[in-house]
C-alpha positions in Angstrom: -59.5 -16.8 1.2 -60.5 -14.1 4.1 -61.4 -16.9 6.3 -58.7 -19.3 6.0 -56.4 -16.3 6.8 -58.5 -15.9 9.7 -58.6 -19.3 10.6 -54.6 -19.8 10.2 -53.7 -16.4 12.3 -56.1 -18.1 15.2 -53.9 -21.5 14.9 -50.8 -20.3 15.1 -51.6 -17.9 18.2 -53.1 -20.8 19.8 -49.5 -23.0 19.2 -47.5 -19.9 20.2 -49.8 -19.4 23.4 -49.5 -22.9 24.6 -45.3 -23.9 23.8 -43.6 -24.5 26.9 -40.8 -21.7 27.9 -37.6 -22.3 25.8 -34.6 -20.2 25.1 -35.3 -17.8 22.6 -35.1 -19.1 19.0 -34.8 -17.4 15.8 -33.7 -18.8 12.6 -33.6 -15.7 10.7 -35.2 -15.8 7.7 -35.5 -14.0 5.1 -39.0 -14.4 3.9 -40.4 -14.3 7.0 -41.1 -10.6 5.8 -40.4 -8.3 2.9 -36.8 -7.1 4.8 -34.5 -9.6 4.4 -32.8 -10.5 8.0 -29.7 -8.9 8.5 -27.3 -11.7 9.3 -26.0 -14.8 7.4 -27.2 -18.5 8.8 -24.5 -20.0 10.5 -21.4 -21.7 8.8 -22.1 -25.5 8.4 -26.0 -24.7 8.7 -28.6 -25.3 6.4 -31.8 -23.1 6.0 -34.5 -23.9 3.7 -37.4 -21.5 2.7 -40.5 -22.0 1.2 -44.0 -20.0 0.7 -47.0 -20.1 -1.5 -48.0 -16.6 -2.7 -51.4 -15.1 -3.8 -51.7 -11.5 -5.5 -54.9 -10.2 -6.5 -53.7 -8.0 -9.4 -55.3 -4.8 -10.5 -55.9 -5.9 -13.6 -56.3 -9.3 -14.7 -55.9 -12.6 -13.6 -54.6 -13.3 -10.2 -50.7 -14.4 -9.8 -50.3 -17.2 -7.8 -46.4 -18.3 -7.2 -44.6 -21.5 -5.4 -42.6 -23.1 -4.0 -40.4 -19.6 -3.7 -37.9 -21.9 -2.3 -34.8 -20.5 -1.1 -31.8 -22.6 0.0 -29.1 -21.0 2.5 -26.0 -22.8 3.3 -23.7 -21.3 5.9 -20.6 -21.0 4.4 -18.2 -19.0 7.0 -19.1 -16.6 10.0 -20.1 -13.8 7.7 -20.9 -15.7 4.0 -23.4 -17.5 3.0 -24.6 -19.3 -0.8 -27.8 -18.7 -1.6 -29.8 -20.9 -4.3 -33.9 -21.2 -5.4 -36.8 -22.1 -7.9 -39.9 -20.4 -8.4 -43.4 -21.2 -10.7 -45.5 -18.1 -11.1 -48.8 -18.5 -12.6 -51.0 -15.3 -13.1 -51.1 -11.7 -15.5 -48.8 -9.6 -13.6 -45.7 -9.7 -12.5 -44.4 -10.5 -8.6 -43.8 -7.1 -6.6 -44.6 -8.5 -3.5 -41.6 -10.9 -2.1 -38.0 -11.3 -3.0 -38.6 -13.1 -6.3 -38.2 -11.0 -9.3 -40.3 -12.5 -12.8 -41.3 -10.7 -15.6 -44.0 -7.5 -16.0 -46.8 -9.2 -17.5 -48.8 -9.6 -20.3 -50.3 -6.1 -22.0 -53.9 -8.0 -22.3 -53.9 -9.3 -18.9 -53.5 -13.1 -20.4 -52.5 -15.7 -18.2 -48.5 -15.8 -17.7 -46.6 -18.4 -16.9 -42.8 -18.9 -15.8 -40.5 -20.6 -13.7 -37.3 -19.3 -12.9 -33.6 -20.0 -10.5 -32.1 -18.2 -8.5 -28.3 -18.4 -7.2 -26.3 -15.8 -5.2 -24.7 -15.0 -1.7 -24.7 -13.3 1.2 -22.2 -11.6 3.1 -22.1 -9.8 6.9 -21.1 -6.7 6.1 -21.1 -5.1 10.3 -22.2 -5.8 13.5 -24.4 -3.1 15.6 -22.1 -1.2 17.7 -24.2 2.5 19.2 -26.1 4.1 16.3 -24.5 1.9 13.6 -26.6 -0.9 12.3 -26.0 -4.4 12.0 -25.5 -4.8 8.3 -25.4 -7.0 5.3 -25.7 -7.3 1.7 -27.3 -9.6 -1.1 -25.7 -10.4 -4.5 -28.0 -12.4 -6.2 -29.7 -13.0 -10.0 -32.2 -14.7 -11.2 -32.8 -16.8 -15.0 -36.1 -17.9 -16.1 -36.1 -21.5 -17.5 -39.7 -21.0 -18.9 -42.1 -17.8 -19.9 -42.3 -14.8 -21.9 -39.0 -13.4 -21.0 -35.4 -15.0 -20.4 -32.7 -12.5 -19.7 -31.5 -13.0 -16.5 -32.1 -10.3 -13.4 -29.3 -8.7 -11.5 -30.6 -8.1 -7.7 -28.9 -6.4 -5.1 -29.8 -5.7 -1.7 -28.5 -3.9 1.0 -29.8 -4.2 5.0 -29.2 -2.6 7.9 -31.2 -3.3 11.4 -31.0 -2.1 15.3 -32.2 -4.0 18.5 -34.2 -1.4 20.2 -33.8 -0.9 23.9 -37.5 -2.2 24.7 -37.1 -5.5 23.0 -37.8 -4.7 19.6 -36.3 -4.7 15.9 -36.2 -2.3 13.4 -34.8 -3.8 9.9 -34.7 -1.6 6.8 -33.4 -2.6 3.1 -33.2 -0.8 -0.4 -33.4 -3.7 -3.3 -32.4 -3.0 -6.7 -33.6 -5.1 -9.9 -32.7 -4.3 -13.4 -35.6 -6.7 -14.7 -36.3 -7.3 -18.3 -39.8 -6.5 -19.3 -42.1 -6.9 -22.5 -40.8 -4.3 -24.0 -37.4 -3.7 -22.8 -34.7 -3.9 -19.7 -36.1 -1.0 -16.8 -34.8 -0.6 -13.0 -36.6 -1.3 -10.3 -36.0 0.3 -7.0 -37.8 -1.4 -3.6 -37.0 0.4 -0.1 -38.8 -1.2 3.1 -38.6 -1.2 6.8 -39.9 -3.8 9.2 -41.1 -3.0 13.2 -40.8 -6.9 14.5 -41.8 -7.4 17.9 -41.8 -10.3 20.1 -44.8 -11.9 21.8 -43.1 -15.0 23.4 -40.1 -16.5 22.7 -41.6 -18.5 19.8 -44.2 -15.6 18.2 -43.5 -12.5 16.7 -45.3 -10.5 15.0 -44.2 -7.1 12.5 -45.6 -4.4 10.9 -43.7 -3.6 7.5 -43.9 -0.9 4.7 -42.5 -1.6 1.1 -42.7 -0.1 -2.2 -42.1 -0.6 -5.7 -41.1 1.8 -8.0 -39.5 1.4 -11.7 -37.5 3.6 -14.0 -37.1 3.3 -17.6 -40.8 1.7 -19.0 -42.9 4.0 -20.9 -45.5 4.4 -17.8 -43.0 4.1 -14.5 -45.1 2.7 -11.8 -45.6 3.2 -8.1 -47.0 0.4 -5.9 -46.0 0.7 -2.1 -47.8 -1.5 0.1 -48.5 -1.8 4.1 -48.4 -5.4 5.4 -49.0 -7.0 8.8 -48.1 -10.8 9.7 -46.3 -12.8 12.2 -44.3 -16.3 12.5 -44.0 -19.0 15.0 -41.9 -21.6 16.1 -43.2 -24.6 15.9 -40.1 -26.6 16.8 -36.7 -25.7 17.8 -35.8 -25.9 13.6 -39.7 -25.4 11.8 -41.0 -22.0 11.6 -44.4 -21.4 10.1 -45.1 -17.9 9.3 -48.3 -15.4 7.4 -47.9 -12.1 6.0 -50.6 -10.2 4.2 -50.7 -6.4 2.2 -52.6 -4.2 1.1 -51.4 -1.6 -2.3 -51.3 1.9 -1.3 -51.9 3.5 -4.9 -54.1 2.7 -7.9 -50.7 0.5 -9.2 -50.3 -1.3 -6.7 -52.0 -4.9 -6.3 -54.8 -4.4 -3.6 -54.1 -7.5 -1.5 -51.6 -9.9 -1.2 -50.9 -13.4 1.0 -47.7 -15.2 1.6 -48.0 -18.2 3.6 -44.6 -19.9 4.1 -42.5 -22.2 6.5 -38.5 -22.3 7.4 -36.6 -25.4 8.3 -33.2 -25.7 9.5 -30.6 -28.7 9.9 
């Protein structure tokens, strides 16, 4: 696993290194990292995500999940519809990207479920000074197979600046009220995102997120530091890596989310 990481970082620097000077592109995705981007796609555009996930669990099996597909359709200048399916396989449940699936199994049994997701977005400002450019996430998500089938409430709210030297600061809060084994809890996931251009086709960021639940008999705490990067590949295919490590004995101790973008 190490060494296909290793070998897919080297790749993509070797794509971004050698692609001709273009305009800059950015299709603005939302799984390139943790932080959601802080803009809608364009009205009449389509944006399609997709990553494969691996989470080496405290405890238990591994969770693997995929396609984490997400559809975006631009809508108007500032909505857009937002719809996706997701098959987790694994013991734990996902803390790592924008997908929320159940908690788990008590015995660290394998868990299985699939799940869609449907919801919007909407700009909410643009940066003007010291305030941020802004938008928020309405979205939910309903299991169609597993342990557990009420459906999830998520909202998100971001906020981002362009820095003087070229670089990006994004910062969300998420919140989840999730249904788990034993009963409904909250879940509560701040982050903030440093990206920072290389060329006009690579970037990579530096990102801290956290997990961290209300309302289950042991409330948990699993924040989590995470590198990666993305490149363009074409004008409309972006190919992207991220990888974490859990900050606390609740948190997962790695994590990889190898995904791709294209837009039409």
């Amino acid at each position: 696993m190490r060494s296909w990481l290793m070998a897919a970082c080297i790749v993509a620097a070797g794509l971004a290194v050698q692609a001709p000077a273009a305009e800059e592109w950015d299709l603005g995705t939302d799984r390139d990292a943790f932080t959601p981007c802080t803009h809608c796609v364009a009205p009449g555009v389509v944006l399609v995500e997709g990553s494969s996930v691996f989470i080496d669990n405290v405890t238990g099996l591994p969770t693997n999940n995929y396609p984490e597909s997400l559809l975006r359709i631009g809508a108007t200048e500032w909505l857009e519809w937002r719809f996706g399916v997701n098959y987790g396989v694994g013991s734990q449940g996902n803390v790592v990207t924008s997908v929320e699936v159940g908690e788990g199994t008590p015995d660290g049994s394998t868990l299985y479920e699939s799940s869609v997701l449907y919801g919007l977005k909407v700009n909410t400002s643009a940066q003007d000074g010291l305030m941020p450019q802004s938008c928020f996430i309405m979205e939910a998500s309903t299991p169609t197979y597993g342990d557990v089938f009420g459906t999830v409430p998520v909202a998100t709210a971001v906020a981002g600046w362009e820095l003087p030297i070229g670089w990006r600061l994004d910062t969300a809060i998420r919140y989840a009220y999730s249904e788990g084994l034993a009963d409904w809890f909250s879940r509560w996931t701040p982050s903030a995102v440093l990206r920072i251009p290389v060329t006009e086709r690579f970037e990579v960021h530096a990102e801290w997120f956290g997990s961290f639940t209300a309302g289950e008999p042991d409330s948990r705490s699993q924040p989590f530091v995470s590198p990666g990067f993305h490149v363009l590949l074409t004008r409309n295919i972006e190919m992207g890596l991220r990888v974490g490590w859990g900050l606390t004995s609740d948190a997962a101790p790695f994590f990889s989310d190898a995904g791709i973008a294209w837009r039409f």
